[in-house]
KOLMARFI-563115 format. One line per field, with one value per atom (N, C-alpha, C, O): residue in one letter; atom name; x, y, z. Coordinates in steps of 0.02 Angstrom, whole numbers, plus 50000, padded with zeros to 5 digits. Layout:
<rs>
sekol = A; ...
kevex = CA; ...
X = X; ...
Y = Y; ...
Z = Z; ...
</rs>
This chain:
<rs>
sekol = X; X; X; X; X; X; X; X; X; X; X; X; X; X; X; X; X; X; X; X; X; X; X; X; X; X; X; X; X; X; X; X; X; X; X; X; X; X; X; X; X; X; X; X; X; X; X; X; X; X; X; X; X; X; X; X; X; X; X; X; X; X; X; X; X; X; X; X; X; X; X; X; X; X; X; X; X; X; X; X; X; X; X; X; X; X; X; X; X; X; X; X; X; X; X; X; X; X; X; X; X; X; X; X; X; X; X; X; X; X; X; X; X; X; X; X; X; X; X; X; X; X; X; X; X; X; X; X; X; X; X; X; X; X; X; X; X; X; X; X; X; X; X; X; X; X; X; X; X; X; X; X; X; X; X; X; X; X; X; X; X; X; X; X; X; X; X; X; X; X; X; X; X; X; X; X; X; X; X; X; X; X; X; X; X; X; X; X; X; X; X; X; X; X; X; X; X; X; X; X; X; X; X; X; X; X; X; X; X; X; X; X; X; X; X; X; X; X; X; X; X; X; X; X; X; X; X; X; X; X; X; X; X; X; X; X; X; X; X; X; X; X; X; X; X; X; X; X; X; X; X; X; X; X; X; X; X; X; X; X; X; X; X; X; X; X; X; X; X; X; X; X; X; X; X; X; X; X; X; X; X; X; X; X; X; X; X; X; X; X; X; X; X; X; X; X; X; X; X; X; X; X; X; X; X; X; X; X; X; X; X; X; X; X; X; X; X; X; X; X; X; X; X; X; X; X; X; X; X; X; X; X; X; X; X; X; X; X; X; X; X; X; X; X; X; X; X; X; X; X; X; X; X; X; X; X; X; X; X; X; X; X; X; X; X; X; X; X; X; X; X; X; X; X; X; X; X; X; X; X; X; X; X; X; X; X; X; X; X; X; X; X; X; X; X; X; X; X; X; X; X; X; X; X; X; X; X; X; X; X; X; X; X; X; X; X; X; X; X; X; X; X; X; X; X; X; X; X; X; X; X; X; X; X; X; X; X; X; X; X; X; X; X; X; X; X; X; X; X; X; X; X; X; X; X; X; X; X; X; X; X; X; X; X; X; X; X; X; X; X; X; X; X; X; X; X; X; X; X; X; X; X; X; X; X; X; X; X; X; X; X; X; X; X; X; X; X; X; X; X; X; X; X; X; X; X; X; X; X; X; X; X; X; X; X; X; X; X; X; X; X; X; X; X; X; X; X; X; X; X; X; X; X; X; X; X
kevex = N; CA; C; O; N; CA; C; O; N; CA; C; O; N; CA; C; O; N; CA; C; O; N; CA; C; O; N; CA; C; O; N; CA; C; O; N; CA; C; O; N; CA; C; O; N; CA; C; O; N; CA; C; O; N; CA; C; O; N; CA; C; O; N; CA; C; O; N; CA; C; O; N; CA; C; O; N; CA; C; O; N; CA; C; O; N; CA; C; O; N; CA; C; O; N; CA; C; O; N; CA; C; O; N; CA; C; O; N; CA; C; O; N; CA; C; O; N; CA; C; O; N; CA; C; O; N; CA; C; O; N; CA; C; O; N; CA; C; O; N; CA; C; O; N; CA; C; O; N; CA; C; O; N; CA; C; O; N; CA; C; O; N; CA; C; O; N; CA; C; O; N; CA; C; O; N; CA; C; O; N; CA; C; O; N; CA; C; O; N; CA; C; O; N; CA; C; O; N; CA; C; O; N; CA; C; O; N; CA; C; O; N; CA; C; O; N; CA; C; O; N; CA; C; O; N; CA; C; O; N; CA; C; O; N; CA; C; O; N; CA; C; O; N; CA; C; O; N; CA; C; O; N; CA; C; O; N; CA; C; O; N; CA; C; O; N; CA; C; O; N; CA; C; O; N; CA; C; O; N; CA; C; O; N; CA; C; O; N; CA; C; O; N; CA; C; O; N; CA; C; O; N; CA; C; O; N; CA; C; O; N; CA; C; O; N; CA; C; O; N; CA; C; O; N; CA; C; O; N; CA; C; O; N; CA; C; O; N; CA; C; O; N; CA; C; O; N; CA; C; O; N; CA; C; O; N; CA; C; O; N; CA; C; O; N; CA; C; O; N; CA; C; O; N; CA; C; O; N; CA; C; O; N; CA; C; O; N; CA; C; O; N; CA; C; O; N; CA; C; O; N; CA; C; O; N; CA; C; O; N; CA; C; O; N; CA; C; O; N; CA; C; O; N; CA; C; O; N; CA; C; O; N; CA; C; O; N; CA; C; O; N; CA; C; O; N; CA; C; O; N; CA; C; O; N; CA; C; O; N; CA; C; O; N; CA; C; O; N; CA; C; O; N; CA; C; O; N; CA; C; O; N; CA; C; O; N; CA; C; O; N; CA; C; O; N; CA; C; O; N; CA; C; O; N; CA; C; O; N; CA; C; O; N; CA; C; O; N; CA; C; O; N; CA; C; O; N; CA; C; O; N; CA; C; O; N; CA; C; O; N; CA; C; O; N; CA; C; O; N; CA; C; O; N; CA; C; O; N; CA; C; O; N; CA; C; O; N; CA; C; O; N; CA; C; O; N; CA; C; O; N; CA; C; O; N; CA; C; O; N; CA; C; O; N; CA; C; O; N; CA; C; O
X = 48467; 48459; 48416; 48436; 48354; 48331; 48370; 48391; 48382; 48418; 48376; 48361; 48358; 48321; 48367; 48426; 48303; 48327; 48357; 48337; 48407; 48463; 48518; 48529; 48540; 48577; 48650; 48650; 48715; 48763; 48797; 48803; 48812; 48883; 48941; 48962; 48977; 49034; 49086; 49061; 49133; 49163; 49240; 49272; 49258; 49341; 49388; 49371; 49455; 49512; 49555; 49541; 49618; 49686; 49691; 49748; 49668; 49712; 49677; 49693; 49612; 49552; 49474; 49455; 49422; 49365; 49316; 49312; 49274; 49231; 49189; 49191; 49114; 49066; 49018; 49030; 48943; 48887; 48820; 48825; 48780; 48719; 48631; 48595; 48636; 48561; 48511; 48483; 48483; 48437; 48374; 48319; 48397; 48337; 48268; 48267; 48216; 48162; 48182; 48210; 48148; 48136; 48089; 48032; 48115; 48170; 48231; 48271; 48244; 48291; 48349; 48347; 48411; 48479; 48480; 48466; 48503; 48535; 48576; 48552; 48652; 48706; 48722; 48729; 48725; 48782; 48832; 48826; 48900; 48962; 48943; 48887; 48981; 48978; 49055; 49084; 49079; 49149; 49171; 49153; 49216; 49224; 49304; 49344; 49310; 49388; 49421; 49384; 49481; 49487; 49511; 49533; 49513; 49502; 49575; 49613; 49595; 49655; 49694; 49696; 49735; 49783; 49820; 49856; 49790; 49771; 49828; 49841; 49863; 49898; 49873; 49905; 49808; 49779; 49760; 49735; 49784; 49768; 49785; 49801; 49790; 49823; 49895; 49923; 49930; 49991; 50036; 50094; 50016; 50046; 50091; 50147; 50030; 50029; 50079; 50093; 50104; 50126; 50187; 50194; 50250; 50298; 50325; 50317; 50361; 50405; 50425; 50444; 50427; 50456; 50431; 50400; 50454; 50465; 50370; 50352; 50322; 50256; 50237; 50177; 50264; 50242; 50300; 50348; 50313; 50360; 50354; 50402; 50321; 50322; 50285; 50233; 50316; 50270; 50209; 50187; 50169; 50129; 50079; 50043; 50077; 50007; 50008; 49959; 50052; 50030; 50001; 49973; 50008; 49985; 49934; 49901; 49912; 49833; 49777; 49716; 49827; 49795; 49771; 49712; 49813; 49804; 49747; 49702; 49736; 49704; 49661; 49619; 49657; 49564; 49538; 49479; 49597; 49573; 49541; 49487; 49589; 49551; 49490; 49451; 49478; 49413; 49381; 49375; 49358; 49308; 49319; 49280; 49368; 49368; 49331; 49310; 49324; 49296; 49203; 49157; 49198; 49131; 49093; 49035; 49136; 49099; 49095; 49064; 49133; 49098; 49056; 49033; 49051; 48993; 48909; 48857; 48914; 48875; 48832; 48773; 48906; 48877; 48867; 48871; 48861; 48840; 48781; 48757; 48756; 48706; 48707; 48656; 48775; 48774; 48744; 48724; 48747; 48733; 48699; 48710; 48631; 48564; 48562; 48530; 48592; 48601; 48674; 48703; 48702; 48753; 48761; 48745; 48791; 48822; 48901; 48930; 48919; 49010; 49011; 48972; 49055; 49085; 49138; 49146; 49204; 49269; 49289; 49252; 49369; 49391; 49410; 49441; 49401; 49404; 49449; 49417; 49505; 49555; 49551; 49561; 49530; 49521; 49443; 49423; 49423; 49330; 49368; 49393; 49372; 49369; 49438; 49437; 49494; 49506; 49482; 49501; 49432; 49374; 49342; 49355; 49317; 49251; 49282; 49245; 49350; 49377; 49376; 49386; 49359; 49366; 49291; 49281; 49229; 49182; 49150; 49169; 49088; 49083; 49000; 48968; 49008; 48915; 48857; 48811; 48865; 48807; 48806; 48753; 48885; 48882; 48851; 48808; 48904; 48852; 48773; 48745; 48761; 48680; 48649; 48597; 48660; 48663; 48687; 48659; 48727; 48745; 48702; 48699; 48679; 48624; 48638; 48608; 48704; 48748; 48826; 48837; 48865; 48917; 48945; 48939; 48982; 48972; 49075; 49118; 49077; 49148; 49185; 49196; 49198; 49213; 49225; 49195; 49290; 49326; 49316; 49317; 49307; 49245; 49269; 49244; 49325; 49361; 49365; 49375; 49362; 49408; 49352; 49342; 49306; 49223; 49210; 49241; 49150; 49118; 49075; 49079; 49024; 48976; 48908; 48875; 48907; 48838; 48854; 48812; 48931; 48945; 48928; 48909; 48932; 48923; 48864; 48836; 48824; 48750; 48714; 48680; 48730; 48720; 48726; 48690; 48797; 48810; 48768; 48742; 48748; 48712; 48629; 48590; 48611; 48533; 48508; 48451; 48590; 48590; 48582; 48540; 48623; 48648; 48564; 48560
Y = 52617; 52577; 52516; 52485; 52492; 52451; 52370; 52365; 52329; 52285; 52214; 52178; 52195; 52127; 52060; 52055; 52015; 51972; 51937; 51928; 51911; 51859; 51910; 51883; 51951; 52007; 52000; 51996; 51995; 51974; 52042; 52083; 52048; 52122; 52098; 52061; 52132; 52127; 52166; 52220; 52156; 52206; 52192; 52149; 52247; 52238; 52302; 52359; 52266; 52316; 52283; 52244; 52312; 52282; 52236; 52219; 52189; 52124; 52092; 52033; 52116; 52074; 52073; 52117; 52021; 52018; 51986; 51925; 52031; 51987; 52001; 52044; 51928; 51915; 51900; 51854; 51952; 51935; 51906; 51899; 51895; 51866; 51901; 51884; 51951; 51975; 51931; 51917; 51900; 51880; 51915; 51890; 51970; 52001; 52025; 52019; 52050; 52043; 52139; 52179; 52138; 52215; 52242; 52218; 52307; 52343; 52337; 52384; 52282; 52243; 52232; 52211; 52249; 52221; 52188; 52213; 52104; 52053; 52032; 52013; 52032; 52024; 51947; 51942; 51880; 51826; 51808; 51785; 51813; 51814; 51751; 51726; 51730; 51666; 51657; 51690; 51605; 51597; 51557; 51505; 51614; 51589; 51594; 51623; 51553; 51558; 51623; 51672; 51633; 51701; 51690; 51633; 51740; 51755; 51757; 51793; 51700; 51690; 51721; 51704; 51765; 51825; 51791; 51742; 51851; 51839; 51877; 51873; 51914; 51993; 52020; 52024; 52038; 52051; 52126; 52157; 52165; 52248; 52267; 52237; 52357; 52392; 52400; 52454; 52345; 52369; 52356; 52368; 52326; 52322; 52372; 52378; 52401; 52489; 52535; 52591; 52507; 52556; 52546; 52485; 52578; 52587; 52606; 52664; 52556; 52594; 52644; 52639; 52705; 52771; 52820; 52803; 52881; 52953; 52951; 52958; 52940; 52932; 52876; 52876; 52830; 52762; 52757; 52757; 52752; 52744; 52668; 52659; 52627; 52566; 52512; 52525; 52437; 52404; 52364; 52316; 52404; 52391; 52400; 52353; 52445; 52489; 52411; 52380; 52403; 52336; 52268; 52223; 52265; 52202; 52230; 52235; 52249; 52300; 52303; 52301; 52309; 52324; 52254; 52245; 52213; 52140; 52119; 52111; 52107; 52084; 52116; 52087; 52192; 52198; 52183; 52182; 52169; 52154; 52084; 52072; 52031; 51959; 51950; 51905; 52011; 52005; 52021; 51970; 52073; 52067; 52033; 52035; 51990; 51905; 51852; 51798; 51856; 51813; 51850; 51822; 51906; 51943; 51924; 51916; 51922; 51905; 51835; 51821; 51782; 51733; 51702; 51645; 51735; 51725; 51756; 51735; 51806; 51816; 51784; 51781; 51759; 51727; 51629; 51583; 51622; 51568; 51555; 51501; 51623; 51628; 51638; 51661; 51622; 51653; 51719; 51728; 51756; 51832; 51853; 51853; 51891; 51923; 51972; 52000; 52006; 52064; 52084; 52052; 52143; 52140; 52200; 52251; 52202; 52302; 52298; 52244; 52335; 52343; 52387; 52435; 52376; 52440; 52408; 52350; 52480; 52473; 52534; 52578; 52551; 52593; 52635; 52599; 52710; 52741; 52679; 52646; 52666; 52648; 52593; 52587; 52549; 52477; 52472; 52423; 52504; 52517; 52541; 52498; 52579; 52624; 52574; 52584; 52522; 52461; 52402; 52370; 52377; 52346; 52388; 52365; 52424; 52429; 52439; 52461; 52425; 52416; 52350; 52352; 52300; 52220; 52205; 52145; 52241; 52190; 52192; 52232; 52135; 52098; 52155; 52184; 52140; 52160; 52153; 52193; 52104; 52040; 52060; 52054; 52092; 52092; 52157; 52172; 52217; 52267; 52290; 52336; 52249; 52254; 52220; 52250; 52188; 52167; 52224; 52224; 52252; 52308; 52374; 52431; 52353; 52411; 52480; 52533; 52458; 52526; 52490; 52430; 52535; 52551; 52610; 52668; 52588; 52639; 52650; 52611; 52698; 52710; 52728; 52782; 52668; 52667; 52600; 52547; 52622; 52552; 52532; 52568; 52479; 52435; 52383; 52343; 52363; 52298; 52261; 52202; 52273; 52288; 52275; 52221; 52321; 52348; 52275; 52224; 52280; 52227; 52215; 52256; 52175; 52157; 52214; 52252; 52201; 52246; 52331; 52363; 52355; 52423; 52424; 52473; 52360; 52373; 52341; 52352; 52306; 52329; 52406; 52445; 52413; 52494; 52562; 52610; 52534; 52579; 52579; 52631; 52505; 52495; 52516; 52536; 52514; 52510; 52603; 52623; 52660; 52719; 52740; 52782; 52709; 52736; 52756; 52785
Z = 51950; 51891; 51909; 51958; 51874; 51854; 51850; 51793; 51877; 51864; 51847; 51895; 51784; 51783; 51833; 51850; 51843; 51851; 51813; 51755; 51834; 51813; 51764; 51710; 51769; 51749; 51767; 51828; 51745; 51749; 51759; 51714; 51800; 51832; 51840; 51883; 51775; 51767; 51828; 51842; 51857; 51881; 51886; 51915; 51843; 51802; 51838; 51853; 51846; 51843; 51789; 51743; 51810; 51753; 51780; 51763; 51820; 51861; 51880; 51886; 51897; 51895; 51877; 51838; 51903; 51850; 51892; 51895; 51930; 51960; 51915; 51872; 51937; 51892; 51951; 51990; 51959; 51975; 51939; 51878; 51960; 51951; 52001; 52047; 51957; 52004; 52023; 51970; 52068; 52080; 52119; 52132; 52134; 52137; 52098; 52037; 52130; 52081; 52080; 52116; 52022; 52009; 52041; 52048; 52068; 52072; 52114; 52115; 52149; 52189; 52148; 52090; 52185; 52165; 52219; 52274; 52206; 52255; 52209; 52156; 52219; 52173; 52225; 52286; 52158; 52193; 52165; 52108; 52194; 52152; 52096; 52100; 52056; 52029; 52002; 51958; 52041; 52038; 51945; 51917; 51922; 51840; 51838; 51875; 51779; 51756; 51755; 51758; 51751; 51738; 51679; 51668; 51626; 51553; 51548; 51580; 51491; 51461; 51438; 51379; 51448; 51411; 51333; 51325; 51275; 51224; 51191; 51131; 51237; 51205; 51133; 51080; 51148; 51107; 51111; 51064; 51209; 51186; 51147; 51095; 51167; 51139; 51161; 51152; 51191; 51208; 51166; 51180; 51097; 51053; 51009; 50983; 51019; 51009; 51044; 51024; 51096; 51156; 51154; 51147; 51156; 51178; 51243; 51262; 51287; 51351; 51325; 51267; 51355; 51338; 51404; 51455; 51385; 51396; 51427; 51486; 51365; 51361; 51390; 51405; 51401; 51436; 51473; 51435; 51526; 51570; 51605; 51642; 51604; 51624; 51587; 51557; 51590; 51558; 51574; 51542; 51657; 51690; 51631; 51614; 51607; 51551; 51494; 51472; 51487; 51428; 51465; 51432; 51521; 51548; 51561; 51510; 51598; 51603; 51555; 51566; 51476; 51429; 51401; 51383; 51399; 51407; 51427; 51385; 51491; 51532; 51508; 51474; 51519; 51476; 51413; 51396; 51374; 51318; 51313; 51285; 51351; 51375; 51405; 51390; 51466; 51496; 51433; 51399; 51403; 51345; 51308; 51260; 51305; 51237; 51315; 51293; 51370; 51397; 51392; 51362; 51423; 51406; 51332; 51315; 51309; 51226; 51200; 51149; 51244; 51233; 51282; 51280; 51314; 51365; 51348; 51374; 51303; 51279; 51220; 51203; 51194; 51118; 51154; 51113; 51187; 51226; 51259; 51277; 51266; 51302; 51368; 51394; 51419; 51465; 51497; 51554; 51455; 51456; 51445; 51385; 51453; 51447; 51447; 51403; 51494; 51522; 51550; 51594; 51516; 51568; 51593; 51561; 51663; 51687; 51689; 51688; 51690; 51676; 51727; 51729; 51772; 51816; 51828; 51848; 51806; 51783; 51780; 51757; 51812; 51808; 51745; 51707; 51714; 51653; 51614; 51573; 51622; 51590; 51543; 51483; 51599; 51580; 51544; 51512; 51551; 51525; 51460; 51424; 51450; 51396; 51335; 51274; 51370; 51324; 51312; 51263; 51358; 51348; 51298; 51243; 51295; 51238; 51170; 51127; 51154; 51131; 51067; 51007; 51108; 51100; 51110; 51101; 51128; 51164; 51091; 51049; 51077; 50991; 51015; 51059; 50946; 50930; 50963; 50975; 50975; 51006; 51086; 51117; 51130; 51193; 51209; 51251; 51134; 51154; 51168; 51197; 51141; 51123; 51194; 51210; 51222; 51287; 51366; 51421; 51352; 51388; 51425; 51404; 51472; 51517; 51524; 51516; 51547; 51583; 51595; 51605; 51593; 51609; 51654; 51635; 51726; 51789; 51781; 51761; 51798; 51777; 51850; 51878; 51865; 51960; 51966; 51954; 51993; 52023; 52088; 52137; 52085; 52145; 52147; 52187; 52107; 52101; 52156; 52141; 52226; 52293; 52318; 52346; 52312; 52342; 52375; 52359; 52433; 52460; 52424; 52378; 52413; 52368; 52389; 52354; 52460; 52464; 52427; 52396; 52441; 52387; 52333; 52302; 52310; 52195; 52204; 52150; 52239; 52227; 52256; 52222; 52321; 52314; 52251; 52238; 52220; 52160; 52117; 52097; 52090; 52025; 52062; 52018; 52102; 52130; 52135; 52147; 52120; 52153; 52078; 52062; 52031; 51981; 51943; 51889
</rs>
């Protein structure tokens, strides 16, 4: 993948949210963390939706759901601020797929790619490898 400069890489699990900054020139990925708040829990997923049960056996899945739902209320006002130009998402199925859930108009349209791999953990030089392969 193509990565402009100054390109913001998101990289999400249920629990956490790193945030890069490409500074490389094209066709270069140079990812620099950029240390941000972490996104205010809104209880705004879908765990509203969810019942402990038989089908949900723990109430890990609603905090999870939480938290991604907050990261894309922090993603989207980062966008509508101008923070955001560009963004890549790489996030595990779960939490991706309740993020896009919540993310506004304005962020989608901003959105390059989305890599469906948890990297949460990953060293930095890995999730620029990913995004530079993808």
């Amino acid at each position: 993948m193509i990565l402009p400069t100054g390109a913001t890489v998101a990289v999400a699990d249920g629990q956490t949210i790193r945030l890069f900054h490409n500074t490389g020139v094209k066709p270069g990925v140079h990812l620099v963390e950029i240390t941000a708040a972490p996104p205010q829990s809104a209880h705004s997923g879908s765990g509203a939706r969810h019942r402990t049960g038989s089908a949900n056996p723990d109430g890990r899945r609603l905090v999870e759901d939480d938290f991604a739902a907050a990261t894309a209320a922090f993603l989207n006002k980062l966008s509508l601020d101008g923070t955001i130009e560009h963004l890549v998402v790489v996030s595990d199925p779960r939490t991706l797929g309740e993020m896009r859930k919540h993310f506004n108009r304005d962020l989608r349209d901003k959105i390059l790619g989305e890599l469906v791999k948890d990297f949460s953990r990953r060293p930095i030089e890995d999730i620029a490898s990913l995004i530079a392969d993808a």
